[in-house]
N, CA, C and O of each residue as an XYZ file, in Angstrom:
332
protein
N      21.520    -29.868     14.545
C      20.423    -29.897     13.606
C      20.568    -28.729     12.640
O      20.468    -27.572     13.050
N      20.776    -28.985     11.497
C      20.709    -27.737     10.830
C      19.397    -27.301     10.149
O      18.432    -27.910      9.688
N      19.725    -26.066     10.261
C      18.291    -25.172      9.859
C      18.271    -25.164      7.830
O      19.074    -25.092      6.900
N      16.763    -25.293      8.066
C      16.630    -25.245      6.443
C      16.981    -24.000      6.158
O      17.210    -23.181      7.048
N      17.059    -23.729      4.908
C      17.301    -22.058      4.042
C      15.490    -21.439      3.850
O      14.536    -22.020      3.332
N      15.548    -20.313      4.384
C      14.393    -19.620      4.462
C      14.076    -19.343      3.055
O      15.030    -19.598      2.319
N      12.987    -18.880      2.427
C      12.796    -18.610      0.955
C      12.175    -17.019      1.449
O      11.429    -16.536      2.300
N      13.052    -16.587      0.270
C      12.286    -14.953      0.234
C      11.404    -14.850      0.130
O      10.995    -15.601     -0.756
N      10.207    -13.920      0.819
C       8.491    -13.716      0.089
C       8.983    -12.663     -1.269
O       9.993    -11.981     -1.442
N       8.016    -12.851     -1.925
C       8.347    -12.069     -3.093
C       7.431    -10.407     -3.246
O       7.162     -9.860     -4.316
N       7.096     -9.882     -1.860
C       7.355     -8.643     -1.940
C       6.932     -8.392     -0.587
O       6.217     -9.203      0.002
N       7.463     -6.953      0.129
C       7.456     -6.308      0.818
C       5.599     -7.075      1.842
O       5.255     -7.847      2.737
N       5.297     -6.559      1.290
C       3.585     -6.844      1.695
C       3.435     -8.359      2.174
O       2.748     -8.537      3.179
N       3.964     -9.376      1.604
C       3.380    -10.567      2.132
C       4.562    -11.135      3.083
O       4.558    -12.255      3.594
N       5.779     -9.958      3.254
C       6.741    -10.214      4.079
C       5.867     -9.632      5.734
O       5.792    -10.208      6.819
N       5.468     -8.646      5.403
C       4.746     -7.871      6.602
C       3.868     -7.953      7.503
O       3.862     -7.633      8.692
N       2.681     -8.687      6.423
C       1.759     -8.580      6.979
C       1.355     -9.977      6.913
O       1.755    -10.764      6.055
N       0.478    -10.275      7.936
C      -0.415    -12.443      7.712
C      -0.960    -12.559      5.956
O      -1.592    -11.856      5.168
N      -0.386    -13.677      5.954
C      -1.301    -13.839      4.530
C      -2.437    -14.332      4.429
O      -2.893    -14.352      3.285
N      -3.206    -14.835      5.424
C      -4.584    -14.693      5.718
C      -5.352    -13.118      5.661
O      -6.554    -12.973      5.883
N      -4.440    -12.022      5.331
C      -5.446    -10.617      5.709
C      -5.560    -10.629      3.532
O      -4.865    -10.746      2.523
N      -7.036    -10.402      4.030
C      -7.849    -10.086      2.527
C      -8.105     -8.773      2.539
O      -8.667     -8.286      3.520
N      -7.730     -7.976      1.438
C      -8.661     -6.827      1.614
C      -9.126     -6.445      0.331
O      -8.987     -5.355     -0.222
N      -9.891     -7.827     -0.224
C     -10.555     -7.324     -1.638
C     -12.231     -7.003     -1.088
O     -12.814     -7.572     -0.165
N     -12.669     -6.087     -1.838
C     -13.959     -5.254     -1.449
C     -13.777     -4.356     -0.754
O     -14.557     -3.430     -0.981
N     -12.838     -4.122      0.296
C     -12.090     -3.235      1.191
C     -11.577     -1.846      0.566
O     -10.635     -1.865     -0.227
N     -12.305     -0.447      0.987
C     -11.585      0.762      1.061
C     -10.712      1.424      1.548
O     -11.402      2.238      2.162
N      -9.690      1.701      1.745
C      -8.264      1.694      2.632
C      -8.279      3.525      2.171
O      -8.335      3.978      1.028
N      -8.189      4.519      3.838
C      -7.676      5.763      3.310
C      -6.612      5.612      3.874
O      -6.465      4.936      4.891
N      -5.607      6.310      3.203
C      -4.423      6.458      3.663
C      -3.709      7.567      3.556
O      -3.135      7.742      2.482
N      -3.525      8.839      4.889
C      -2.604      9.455      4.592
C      -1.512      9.505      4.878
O      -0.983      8.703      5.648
N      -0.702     10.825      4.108
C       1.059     10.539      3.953
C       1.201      9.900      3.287
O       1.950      9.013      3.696
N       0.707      9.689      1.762
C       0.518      8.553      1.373
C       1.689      8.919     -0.270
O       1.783      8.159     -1.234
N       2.604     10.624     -0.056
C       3.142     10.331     -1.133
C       4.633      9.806     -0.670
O       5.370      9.621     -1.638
N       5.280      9.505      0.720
C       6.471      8.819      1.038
C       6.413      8.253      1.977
O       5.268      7.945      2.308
N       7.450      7.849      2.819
C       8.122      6.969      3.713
C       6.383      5.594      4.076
O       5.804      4.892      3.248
N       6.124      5.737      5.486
C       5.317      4.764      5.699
C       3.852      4.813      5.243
O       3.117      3.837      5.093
N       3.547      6.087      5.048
C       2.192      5.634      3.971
C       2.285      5.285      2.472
O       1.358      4.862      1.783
N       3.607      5.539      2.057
C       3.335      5.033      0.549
C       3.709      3.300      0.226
O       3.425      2.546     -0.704
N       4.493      3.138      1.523
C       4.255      1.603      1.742
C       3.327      0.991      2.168
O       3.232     -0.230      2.042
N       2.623      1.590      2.646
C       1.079      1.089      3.137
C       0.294      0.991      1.830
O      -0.306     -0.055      1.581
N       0.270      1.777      1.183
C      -0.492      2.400     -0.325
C      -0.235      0.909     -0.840
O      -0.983     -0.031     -1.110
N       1.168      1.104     -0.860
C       1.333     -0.597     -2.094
C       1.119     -1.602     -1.032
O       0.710     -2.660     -1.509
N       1.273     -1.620      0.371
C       0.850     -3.025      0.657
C      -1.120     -3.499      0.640
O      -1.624     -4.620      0.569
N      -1.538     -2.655      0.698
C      -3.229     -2.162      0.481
C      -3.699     -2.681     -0.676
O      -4.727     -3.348     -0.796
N      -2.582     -2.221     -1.930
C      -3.079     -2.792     -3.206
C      -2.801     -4.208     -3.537
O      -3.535     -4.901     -4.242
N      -1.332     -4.723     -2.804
C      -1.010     -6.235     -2.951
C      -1.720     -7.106     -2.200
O      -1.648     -8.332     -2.115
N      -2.468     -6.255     -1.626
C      -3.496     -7.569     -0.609
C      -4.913     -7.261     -1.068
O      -5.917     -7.424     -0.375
N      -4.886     -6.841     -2.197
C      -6.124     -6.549     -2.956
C      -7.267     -5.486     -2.921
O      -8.283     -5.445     -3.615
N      -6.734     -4.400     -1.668
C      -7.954     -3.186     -1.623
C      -8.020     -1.986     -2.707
O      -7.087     -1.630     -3.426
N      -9.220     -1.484     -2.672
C      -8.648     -0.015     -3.121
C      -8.832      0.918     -2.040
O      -9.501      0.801     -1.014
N      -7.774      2.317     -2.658
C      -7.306      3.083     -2.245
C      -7.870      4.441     -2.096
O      -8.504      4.766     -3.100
N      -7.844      5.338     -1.168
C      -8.268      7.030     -1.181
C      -6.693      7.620     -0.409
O      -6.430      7.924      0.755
N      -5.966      7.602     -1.517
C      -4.416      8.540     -0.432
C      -4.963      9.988     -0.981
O      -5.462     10.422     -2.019
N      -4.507     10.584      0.567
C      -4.515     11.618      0.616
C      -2.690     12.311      1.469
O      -1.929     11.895      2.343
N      -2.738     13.428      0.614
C      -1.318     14.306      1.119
C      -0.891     15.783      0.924
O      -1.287     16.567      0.061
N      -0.248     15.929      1.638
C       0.028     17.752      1.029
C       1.081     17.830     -0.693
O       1.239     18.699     -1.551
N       1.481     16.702     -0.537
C       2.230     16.238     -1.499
C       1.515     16.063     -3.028
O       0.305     15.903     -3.190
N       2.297     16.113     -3.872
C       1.192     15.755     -5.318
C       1.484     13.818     -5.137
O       2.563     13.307     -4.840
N       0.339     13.163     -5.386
C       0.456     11.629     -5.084
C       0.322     11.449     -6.682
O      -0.424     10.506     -6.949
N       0.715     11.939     -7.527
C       0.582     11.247     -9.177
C       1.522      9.949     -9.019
O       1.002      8.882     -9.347
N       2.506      9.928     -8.673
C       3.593      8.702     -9.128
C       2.938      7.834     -7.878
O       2.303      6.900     -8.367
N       2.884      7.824     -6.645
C       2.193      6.632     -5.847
C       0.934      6.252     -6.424
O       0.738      5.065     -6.684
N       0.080      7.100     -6.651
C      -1.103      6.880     -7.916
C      -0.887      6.182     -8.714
O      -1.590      5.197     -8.489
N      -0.034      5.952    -10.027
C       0.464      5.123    -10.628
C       1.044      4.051    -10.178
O       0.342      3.163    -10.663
N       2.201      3.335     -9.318
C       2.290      2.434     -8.833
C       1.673      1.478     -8.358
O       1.978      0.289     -8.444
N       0.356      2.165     -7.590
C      -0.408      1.087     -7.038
C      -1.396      0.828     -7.938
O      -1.681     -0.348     -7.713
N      -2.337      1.360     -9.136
C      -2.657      1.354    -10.230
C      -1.976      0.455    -10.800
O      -2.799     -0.345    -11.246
N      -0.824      0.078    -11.077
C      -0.415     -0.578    -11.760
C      -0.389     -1.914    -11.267
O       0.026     -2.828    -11.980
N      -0.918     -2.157     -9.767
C      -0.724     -3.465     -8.821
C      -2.196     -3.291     -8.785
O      -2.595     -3.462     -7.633
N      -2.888     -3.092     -9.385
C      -4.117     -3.597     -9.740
C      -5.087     -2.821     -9.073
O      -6.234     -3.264     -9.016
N      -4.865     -1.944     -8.657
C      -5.453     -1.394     -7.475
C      -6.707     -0.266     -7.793
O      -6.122      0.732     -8.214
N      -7.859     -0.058     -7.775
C      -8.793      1.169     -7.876
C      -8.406      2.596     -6.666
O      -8.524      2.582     -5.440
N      -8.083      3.360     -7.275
C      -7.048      4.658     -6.545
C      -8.241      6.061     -7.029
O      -8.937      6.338     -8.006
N      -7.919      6.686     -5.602
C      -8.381      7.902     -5.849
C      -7.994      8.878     -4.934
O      -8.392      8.758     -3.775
N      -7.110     10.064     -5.322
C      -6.285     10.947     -4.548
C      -6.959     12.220     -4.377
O      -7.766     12.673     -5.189
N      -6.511     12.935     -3.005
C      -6.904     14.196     -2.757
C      -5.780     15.069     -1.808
O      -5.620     14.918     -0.596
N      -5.212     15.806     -2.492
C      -4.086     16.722     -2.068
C      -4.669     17.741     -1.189
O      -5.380     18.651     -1.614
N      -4.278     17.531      0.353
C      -4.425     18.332      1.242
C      -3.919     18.408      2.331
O      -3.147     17.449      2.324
N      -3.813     18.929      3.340
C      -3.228     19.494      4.422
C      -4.322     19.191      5.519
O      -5.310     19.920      5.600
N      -4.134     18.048      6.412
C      -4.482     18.062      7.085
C      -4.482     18.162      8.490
O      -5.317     17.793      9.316
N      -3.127     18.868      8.642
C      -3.119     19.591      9.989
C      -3.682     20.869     10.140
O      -3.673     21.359     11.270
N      -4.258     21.609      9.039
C      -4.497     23.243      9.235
C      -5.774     22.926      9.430
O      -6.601     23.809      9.659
């Protein structure tokens, strides 16, 4: 029996996560949010329609922009939250 050809999802986010999860009206904080797994969280948050509060020790201007640009209502606060 041969297997059909799978079709790519067309981004990261609806590869990941159920496409039943909504998160429009939804506030999402997220820290670590200027690399590795929170700034993929950041954009998968905005492709499933939430907005955002990243927070990091990091400056988040460019993840700020990205997910902004995926439609997203963003609002950052640079801090340290292990001390």
């Amino acid at each position: 029996m041969a297997k059909s050809p799978k079709s790519e999802p067309s981004s990261h986010a609806q590869r990941a996560l159920p496409k039943r999860l909504d998160l429009t009206g939804k506030r999402v904080v997220v820290t670590g949010a200027a690399s590795g797994i929170g700034r993929a969280t950041a954009h998968a948050v905005a492709e499933l329609g939430g907005s955002l509060l990243l927070s990091d020790m990091a400056p988040l201007t460019e993840v700020a922009s990205e997910v902004k640009a995926l439609g997203a209502a963003v609002e950052t606060v640079q801090l340290d939250l292990a001390a």
